[in-house]
ZAMAR-723421 format. One record per atom (N, C-alpha, C): residue number from 1; residue in one letter; chain; atom name; x, y, z. Coordinates in pm, 1 decimal. Example, Ala and Ser with C-alpha at 12.3 -4.5 7.8 and 13.67 -1.06 7.14 Angstrom:
2
<node i="1" aa="A" ch="A" at="N" x="1319.0" y="-569.0" z="780.0"/>
<node i="1" aa="A" ch="A" at="CA" x="1230.0" y="-450.0" z="780.0"/>
<node i="1" aa="A" ch="A" at="C" x="1320.0" y="-330.0" z="780.0"/>
<node i="2" aa="S" ch="A" at="N" x="1285.0" y="-225.0" z="708.0"/>
<node i="2" aa="S" ch="A" at="CA" x="1367.0" y="-106.0" z="714.0"/>
<node i="2" aa="S" ch="A" at="C" x="1290.0" y="3.0" z="787.0"/>
***
This chain:
85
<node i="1" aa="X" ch="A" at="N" x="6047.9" y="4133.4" z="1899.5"/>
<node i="1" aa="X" ch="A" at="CA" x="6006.0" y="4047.3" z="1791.3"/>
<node i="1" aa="X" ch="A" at="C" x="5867.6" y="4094.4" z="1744.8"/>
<node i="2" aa="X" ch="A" at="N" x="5861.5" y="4093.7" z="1597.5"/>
<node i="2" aa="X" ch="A" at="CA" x="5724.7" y="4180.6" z="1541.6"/>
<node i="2" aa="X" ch="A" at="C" x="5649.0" y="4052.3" z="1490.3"/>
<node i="3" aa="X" ch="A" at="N" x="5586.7" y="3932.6" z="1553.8"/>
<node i="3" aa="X" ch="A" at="CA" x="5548.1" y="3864.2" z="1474.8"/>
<node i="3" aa="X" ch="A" at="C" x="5351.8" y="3846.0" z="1505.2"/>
<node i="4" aa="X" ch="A" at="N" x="5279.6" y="3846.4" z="1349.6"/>
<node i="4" aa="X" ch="A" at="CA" x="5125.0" y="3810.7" z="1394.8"/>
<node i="4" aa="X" ch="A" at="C" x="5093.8" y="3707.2" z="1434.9"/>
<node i="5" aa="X" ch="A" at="N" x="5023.4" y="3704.6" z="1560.4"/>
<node i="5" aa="X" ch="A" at="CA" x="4973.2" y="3580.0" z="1625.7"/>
<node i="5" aa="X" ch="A" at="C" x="4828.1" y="3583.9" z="1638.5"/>
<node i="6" aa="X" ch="A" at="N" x="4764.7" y="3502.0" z="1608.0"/>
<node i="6" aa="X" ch="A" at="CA" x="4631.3" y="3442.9" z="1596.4"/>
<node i="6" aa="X" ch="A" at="C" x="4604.3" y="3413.7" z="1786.7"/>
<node i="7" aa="X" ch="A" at="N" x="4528.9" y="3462.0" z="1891.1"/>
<node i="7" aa="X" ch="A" at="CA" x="4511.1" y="3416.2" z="2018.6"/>
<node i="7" aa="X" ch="A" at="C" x="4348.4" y="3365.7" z="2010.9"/>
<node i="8" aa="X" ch="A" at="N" x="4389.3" y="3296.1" z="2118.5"/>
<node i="8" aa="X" ch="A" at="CA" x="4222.6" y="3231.3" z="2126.6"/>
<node i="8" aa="X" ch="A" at="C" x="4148.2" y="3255.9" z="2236.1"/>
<node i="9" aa="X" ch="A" at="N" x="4201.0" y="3397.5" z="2302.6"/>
<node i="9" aa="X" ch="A" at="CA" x="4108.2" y="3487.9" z="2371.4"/>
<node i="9" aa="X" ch="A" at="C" x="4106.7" y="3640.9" z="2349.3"/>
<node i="10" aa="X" ch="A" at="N" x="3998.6" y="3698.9" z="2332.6"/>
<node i="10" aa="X" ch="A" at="CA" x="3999.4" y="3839.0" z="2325.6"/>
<node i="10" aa="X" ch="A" at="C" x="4090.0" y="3944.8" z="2380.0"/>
<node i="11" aa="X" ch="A" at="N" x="4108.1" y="3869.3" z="2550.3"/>
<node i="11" aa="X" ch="A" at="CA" x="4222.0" y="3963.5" z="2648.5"/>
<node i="11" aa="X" ch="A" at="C" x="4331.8" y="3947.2" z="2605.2"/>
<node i="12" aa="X" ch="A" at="N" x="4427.4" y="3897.2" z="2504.0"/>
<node i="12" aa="X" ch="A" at="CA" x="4501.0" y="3888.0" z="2394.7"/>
<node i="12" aa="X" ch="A" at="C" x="4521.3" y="3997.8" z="2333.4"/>
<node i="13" aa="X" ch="A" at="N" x="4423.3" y="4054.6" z="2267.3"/>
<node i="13" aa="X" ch="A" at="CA" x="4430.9" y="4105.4" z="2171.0"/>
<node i="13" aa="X" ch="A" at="C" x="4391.2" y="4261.2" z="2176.2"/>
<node i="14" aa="X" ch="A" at="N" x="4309.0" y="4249.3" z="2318.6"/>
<node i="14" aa="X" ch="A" at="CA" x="4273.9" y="4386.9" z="2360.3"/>
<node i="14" aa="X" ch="A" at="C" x="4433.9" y="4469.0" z="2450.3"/>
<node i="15" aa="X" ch="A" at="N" x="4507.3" y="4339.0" z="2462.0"/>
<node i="15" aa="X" ch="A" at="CA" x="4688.9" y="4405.6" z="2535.5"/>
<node i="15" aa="X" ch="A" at="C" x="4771.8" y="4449.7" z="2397.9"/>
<node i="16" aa="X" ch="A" at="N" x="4679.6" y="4398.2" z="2290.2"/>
<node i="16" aa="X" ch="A" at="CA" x="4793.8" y="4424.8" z="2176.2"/>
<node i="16" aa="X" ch="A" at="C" x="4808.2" y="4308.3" z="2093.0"/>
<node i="17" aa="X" ch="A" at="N" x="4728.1" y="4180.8" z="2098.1"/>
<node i="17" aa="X" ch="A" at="CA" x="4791.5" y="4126.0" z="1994.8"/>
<node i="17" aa="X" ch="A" at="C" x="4733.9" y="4134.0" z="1893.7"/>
<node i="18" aa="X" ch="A" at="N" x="4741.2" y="4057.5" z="1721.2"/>
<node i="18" aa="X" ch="A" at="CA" x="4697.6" y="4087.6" z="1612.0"/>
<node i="18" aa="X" ch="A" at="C" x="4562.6" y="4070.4" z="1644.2"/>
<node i="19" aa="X" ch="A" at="N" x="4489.5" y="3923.9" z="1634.0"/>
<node i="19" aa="X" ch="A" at="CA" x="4390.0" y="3887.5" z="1544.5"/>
<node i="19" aa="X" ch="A" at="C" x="4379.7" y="3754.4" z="1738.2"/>
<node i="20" aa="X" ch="A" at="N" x="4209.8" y="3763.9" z="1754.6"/>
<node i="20" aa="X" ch="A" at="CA" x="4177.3" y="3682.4" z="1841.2"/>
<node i="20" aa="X" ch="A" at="C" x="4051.7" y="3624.0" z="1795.6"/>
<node i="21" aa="X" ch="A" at="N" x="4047.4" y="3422.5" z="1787.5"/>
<node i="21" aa="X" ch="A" at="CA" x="3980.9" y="3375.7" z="1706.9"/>
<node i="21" aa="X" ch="A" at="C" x="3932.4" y="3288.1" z="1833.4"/>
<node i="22" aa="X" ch="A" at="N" x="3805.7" y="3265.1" z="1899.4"/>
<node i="22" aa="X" ch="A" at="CA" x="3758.7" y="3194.4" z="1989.5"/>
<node i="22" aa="X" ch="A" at="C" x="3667.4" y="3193.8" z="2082.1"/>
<node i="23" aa="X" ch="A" at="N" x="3671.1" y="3135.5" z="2179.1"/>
<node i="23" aa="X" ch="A" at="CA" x="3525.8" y="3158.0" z="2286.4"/>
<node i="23" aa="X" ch="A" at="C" x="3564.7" y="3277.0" z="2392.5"/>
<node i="24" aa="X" ch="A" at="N" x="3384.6" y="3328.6" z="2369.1"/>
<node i="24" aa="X" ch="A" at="CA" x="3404.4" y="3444.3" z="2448.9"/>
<node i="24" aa="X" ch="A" at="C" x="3400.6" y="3378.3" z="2632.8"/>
<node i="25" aa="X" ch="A" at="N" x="3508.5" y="3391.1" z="2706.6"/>
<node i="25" aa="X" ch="A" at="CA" x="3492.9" y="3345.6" z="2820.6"/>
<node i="25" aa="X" ch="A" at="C" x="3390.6" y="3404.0" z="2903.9"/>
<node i="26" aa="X" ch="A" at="N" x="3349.2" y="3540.2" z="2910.6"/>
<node i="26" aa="X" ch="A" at="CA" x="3277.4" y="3562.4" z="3011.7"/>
<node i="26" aa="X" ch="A" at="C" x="3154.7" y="3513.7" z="2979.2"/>
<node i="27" aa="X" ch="A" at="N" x="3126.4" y="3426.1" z="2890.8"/>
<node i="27" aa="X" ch="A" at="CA" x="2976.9" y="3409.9" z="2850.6"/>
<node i="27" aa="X" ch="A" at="C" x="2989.1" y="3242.7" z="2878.5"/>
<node i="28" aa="X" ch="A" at="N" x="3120.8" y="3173.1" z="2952.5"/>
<node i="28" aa="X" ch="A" at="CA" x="3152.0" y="3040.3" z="2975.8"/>
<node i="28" aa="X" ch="A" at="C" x="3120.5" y="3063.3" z="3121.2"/>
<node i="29" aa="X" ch="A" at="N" x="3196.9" y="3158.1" z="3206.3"/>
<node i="29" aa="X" ch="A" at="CA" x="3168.6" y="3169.5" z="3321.4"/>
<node i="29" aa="X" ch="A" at="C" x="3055.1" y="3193.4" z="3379.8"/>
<node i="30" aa="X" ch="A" at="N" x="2943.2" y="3293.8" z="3271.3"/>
<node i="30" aa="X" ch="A" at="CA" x="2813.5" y="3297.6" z="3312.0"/>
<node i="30" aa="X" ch="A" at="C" x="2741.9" y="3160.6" z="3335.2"/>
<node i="31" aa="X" ch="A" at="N" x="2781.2" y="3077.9" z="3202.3"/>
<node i="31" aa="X" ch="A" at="CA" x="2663.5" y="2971.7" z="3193.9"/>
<node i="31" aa="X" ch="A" at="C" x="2722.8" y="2872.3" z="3345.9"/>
<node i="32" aa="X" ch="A" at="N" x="2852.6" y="2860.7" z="3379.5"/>
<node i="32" aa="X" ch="A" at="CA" x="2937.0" y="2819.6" z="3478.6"/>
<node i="32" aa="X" ch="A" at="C" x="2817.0" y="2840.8" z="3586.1"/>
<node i="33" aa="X" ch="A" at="N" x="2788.4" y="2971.5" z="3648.8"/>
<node i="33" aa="X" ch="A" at="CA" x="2748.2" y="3008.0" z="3726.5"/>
<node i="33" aa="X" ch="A" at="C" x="2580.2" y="2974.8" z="3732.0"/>
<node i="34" aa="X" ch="A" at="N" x="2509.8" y="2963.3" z="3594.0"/>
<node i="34" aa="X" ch="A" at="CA" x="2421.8" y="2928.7" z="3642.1"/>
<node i="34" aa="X" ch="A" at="C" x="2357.1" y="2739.3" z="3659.1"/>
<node i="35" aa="X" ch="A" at="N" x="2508.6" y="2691.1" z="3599.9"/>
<node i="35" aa="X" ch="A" at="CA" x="2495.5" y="2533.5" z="3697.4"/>
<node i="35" aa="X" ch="A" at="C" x="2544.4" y="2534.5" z="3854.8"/>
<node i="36" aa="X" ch="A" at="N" x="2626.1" y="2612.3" z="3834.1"/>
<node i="36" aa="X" ch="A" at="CA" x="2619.1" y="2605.2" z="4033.1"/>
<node i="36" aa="X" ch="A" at="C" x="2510.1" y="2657.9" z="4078.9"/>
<node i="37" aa="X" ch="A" at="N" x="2456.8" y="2737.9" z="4026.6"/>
<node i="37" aa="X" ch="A" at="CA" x="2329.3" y="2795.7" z="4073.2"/>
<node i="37" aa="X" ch="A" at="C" x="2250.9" y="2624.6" z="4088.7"/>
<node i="38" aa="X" ch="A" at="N" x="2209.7" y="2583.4" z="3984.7"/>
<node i="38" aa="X" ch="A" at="CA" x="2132.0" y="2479.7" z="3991.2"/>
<node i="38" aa="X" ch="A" at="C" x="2162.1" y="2350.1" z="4054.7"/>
<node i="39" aa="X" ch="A" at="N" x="2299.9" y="2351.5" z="4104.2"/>
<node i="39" aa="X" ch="A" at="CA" x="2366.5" y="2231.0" z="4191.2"/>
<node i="39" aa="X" ch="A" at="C" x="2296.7" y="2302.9" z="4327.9"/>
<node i="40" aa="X" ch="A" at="N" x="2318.5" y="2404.0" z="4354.7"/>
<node i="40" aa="X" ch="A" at="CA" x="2308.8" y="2453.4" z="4515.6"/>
<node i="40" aa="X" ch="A" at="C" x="2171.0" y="2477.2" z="4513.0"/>
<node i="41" aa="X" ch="A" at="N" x="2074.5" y="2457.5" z="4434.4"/>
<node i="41" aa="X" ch="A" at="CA" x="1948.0" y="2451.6" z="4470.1"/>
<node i="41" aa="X" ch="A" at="C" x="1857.5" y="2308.8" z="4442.0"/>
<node i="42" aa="X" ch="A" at="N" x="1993.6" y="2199.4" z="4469.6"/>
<node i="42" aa="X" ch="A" at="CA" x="1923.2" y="2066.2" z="4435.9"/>
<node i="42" aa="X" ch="A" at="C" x="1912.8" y="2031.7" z="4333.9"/>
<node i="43" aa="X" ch="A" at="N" x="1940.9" y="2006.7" z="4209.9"/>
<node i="43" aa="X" ch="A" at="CA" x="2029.8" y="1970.9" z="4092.9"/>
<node i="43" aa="X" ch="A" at="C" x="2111.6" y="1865.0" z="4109.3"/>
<node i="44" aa="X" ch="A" at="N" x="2086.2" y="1746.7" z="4103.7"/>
<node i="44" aa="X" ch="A" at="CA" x="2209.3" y="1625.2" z="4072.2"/>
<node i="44" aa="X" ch="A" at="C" x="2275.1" y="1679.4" z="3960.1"/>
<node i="45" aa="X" ch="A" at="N" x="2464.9" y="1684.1" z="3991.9"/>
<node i="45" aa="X" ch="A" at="CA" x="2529.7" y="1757.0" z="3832.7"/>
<node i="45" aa="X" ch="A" at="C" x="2530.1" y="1622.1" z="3748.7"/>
<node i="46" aa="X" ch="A" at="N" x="2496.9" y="1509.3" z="3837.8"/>
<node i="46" aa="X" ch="A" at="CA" x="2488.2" y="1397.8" z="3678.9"/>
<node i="46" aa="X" ch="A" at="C" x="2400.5" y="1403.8" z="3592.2"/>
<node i="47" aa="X" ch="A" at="N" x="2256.4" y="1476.5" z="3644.9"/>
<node i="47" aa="X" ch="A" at="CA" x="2125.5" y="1546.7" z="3581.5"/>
<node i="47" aa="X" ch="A" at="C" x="2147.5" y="1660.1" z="3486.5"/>
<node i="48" aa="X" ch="A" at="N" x="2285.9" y="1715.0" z="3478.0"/>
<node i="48" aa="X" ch="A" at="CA" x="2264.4" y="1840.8" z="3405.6"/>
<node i="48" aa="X" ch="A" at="C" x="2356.1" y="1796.2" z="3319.2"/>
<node i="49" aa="X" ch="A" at="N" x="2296.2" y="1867.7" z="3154.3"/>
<node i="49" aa="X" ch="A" at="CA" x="2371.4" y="1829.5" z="3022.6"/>
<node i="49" aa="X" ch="A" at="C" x="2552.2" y="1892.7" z="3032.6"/>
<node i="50" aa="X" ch="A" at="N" x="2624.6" y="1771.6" z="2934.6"/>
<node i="50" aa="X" ch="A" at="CA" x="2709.0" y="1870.5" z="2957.1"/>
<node i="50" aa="X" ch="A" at="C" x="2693.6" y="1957.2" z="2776.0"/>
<node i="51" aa="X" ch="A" at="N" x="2762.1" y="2088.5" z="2828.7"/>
<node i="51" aa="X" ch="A" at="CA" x="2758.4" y="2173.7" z="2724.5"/>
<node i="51" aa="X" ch="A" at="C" x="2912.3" y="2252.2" z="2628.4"/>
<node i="52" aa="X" ch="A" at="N" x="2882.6" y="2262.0" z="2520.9"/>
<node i="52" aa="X" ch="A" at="CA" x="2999.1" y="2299.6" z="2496.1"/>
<node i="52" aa="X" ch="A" at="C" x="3013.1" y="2488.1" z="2433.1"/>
<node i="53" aa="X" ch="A" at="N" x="3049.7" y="2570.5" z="2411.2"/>
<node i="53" aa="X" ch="A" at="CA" x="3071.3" y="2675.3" z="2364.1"/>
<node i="53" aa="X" ch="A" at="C" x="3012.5" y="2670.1" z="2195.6"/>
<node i="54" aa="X" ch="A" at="N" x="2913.6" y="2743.3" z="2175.8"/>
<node i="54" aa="X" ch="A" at="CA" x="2922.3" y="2726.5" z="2049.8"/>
<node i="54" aa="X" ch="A" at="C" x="2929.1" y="2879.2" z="1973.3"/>
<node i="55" aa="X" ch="A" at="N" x="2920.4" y="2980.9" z="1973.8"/>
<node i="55" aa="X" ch="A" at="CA" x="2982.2" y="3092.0" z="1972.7"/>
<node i="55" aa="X" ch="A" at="C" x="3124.5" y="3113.0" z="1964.7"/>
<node i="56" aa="X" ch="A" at="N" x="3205.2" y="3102.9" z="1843.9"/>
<node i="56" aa="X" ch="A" at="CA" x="3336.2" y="3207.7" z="1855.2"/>
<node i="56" aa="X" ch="A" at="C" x="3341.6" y="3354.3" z="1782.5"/>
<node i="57" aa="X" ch="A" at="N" x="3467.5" y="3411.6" z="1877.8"/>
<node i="57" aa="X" ch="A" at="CA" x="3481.3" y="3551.8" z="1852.9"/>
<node i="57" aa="X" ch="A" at="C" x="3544.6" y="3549.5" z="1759.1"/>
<node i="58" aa="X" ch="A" at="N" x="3572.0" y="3683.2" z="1650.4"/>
<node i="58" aa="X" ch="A" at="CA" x="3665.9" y="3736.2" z="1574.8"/>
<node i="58" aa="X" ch="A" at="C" x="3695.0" y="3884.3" z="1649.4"/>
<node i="59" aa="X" ch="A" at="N" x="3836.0" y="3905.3" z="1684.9"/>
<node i="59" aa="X" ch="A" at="CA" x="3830.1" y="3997.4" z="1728.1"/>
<node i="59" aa="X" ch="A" at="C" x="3975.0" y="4060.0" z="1636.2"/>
<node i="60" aa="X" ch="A" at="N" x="3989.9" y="4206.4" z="1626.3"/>
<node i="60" aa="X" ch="A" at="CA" x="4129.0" y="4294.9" z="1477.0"/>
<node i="60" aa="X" ch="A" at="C" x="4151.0" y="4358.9" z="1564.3"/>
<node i="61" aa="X" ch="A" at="N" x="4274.0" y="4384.6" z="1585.0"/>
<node i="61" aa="X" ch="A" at="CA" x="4356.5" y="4478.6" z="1648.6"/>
<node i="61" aa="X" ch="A" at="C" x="4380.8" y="4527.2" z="1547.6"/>
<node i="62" aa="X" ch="A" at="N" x="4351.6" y="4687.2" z="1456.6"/>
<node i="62" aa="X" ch="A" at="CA" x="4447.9" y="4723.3" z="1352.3"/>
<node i="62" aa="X" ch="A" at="C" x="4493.6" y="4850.7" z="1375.0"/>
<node i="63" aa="X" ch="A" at="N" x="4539.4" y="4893.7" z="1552.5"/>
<node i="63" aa="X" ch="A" at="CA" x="4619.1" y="4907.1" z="1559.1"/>
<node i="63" aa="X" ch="A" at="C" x="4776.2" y="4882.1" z="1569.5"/>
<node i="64" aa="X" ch="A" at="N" x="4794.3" y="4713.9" z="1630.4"/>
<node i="64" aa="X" ch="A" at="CA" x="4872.9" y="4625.0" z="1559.6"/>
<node i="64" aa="X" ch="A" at="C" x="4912.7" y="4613.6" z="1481.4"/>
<node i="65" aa="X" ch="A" at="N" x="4782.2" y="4587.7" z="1350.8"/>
<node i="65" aa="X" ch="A" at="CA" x="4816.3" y="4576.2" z="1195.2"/>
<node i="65" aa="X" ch="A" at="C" x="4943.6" y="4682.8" z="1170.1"/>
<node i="66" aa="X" ch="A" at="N" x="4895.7" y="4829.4" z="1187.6"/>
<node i="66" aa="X" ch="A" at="CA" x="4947.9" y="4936.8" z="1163.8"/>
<node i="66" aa="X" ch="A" at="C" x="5099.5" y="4911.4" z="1180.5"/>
<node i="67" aa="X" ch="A" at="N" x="5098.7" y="4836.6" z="1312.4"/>
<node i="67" aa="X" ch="A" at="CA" x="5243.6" y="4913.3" z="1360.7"/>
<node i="67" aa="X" ch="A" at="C" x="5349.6" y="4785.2" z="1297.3"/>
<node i="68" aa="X" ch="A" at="N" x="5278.6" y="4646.6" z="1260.8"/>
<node i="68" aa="X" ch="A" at="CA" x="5321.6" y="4564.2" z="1196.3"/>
<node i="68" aa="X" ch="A" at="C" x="5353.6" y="4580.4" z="1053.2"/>
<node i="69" aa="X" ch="A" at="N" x="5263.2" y="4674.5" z="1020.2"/>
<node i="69" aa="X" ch="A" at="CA" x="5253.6" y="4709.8" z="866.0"/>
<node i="69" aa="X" ch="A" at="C" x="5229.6" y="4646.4" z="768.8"/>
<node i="70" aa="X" ch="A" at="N" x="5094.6" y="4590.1" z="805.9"/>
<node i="70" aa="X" ch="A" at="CA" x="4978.4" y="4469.4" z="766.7"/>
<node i="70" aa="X" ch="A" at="C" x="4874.0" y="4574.3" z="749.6"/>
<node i="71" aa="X" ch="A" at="N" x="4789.1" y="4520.5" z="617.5"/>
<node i="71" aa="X" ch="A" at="CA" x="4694.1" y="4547.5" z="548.6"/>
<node i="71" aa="X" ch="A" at="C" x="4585.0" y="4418.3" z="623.2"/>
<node i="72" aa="X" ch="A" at="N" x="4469.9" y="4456.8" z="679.0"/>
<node i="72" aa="X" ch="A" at="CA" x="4375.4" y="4324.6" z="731.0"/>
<node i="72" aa="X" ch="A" at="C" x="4295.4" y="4378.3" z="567.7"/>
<node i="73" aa="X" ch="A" at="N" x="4203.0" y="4290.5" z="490.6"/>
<node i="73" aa="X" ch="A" at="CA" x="4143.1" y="4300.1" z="405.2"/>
<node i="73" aa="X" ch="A" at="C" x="3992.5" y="4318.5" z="483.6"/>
<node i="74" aa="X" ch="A" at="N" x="3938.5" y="4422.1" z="367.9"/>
<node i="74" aa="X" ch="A" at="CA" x="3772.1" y="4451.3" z="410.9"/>
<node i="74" aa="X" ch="A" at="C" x="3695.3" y="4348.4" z="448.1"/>
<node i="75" aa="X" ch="A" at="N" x="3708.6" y="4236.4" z="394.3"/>
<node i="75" aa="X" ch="A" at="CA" x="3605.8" y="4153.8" z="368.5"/>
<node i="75" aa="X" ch="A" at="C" x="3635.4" y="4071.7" z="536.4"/>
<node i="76" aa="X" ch="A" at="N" x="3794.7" y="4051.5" z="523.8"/>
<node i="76" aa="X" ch="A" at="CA" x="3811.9" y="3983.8" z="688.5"/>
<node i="76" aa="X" ch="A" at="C" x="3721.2" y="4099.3" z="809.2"/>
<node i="77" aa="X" ch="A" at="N" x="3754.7" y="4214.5" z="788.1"/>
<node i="77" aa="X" ch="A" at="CA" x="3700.9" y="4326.3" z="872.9"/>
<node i="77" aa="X" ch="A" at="C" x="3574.0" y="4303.2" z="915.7"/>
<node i="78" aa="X" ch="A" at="N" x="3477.1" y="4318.6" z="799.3"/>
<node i="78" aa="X" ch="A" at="CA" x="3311.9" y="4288.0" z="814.2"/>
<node i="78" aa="X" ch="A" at="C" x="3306.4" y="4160.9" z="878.8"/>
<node i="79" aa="X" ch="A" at="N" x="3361.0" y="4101.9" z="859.9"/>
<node i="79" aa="X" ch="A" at="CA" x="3321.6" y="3896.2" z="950.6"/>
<node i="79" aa="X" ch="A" at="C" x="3359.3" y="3967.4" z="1094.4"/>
<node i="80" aa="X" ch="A" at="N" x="3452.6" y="4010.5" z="1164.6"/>
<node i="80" aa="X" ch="A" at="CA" x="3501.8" y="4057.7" z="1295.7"/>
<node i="80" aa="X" ch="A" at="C" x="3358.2" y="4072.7" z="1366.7"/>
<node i="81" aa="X" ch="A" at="N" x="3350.6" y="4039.1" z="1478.3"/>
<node i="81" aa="X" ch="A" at="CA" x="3274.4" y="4060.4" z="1557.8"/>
<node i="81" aa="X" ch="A" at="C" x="3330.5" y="4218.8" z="1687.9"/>
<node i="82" aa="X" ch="A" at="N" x="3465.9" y="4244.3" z="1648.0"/>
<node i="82" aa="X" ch="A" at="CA" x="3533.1" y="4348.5" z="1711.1"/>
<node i="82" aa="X" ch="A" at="C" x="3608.1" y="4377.8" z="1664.2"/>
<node i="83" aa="X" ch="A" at="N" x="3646.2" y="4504.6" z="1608.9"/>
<node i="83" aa="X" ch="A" at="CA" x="3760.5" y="4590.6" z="1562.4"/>
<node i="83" aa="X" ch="A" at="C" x="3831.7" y="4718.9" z="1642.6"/>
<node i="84" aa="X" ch="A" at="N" x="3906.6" y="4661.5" z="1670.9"/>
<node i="84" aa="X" ch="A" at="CA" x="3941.5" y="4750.4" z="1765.6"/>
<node i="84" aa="X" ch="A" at="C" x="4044.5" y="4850.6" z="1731.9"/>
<node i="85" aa="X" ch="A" at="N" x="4098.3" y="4960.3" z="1739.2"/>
<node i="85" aa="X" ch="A" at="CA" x="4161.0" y="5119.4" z="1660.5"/>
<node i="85" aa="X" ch="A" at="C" x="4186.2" y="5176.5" z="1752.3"/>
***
């Protein structure tokens, strides 16, 4: 089945799929790590904000495009934060 799918993680799209629109996880797991950091050095976690992702990715597979035989437009291209070929 040849169909474009929109994923909402990068590792998506870096196996092959079209177009990945969302939060970069390893930059969730960092901030992850540095509240456990701050729990295990005495930190009440009811003391610490909660936070949400505010950063999303654009990431183009147009090697995909290609093999789908999709045109991505320039203008979508330049917004991409990753193009991948």
């Amino acid at each position: 089945m040849r169909l474009p799918i929109v994923y909402g993680y990068r590792e998506h799209v870096v196996d092959g799929g079209l177009i990945g629109y969302g939060i970069d996880l390893r930059e969730c797991f960092r901030c992850s790590a540095v509240y456990v950091h701050k729990i295990l050095t005495g930190t009440a976690p009811g003391d610490l904000p909660v936070e949400f992702p505010t950063k999303l990715e654009l990431i183009i597979n147009l090697k995909t495009a290609k093999t789908l035989g999709l045109t991505i437009p320039p203008s979508l291209l330049a917004r991409a934060d990753e193009v991948i070929e």
